[in-house]
C-alpha positions as CSV (number, residue, x, y, z in Angstrom):
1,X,38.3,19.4,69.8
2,X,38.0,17.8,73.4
3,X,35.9,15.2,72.0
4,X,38.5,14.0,69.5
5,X,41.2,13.3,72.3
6,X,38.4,11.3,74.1
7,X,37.6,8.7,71.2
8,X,39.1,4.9,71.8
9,X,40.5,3.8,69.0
10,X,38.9,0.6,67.7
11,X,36.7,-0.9,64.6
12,X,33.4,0.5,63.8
13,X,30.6,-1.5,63.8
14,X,30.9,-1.8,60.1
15,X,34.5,-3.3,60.8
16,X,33.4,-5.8,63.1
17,X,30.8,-7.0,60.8
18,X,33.1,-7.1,57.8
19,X,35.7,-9.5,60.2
20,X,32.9,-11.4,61.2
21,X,32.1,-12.6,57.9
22,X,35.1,-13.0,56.7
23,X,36.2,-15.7,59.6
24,X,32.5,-17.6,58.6
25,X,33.9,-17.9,55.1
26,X,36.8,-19.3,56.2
27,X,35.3,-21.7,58.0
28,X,33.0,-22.8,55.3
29,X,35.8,-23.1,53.1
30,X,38.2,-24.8,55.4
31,X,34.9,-27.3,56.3
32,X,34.4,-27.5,52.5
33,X,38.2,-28.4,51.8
34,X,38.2,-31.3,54.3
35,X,34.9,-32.4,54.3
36,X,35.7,-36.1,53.5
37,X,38.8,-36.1,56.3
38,X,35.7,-35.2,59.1
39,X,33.4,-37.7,58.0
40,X,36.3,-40.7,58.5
41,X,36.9,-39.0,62.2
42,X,33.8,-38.9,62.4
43,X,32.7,-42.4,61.9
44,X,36.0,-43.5,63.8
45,X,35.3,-41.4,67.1
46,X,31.8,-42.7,66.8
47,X,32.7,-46.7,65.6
48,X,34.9,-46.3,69.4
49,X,32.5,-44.4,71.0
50,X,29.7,-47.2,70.6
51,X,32.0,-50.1,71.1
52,X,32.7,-48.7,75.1
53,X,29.0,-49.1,75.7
């Protein structure tokens, strides 16, 4: 009975996993969803980038 007063609350390994994968999906998704918007920043950061060298 001690022992179950002692225990931290928190998310089992299991838990963490299950968050973990979830946030990657979201990030695929959100990449996925504005795929086209980070290619134009991309190419703009880069088109200013080259033109200060």
């Amino acid at each position: 009975m001690l022992d179950d007063k002692n225990k931290k609350p928190g998310l089992t390994i299991w838990e963490k996993i299950a968050v973990a994968v979830i946030v990657i999906l979201i990030i695929i998704i959100i990449l996925l969803i504005f795929n086209q918007n980070i290619k134009e920043y991309y190419e703009i950061f880069k088109d200013w980038y080259e033109s200060n060298n």
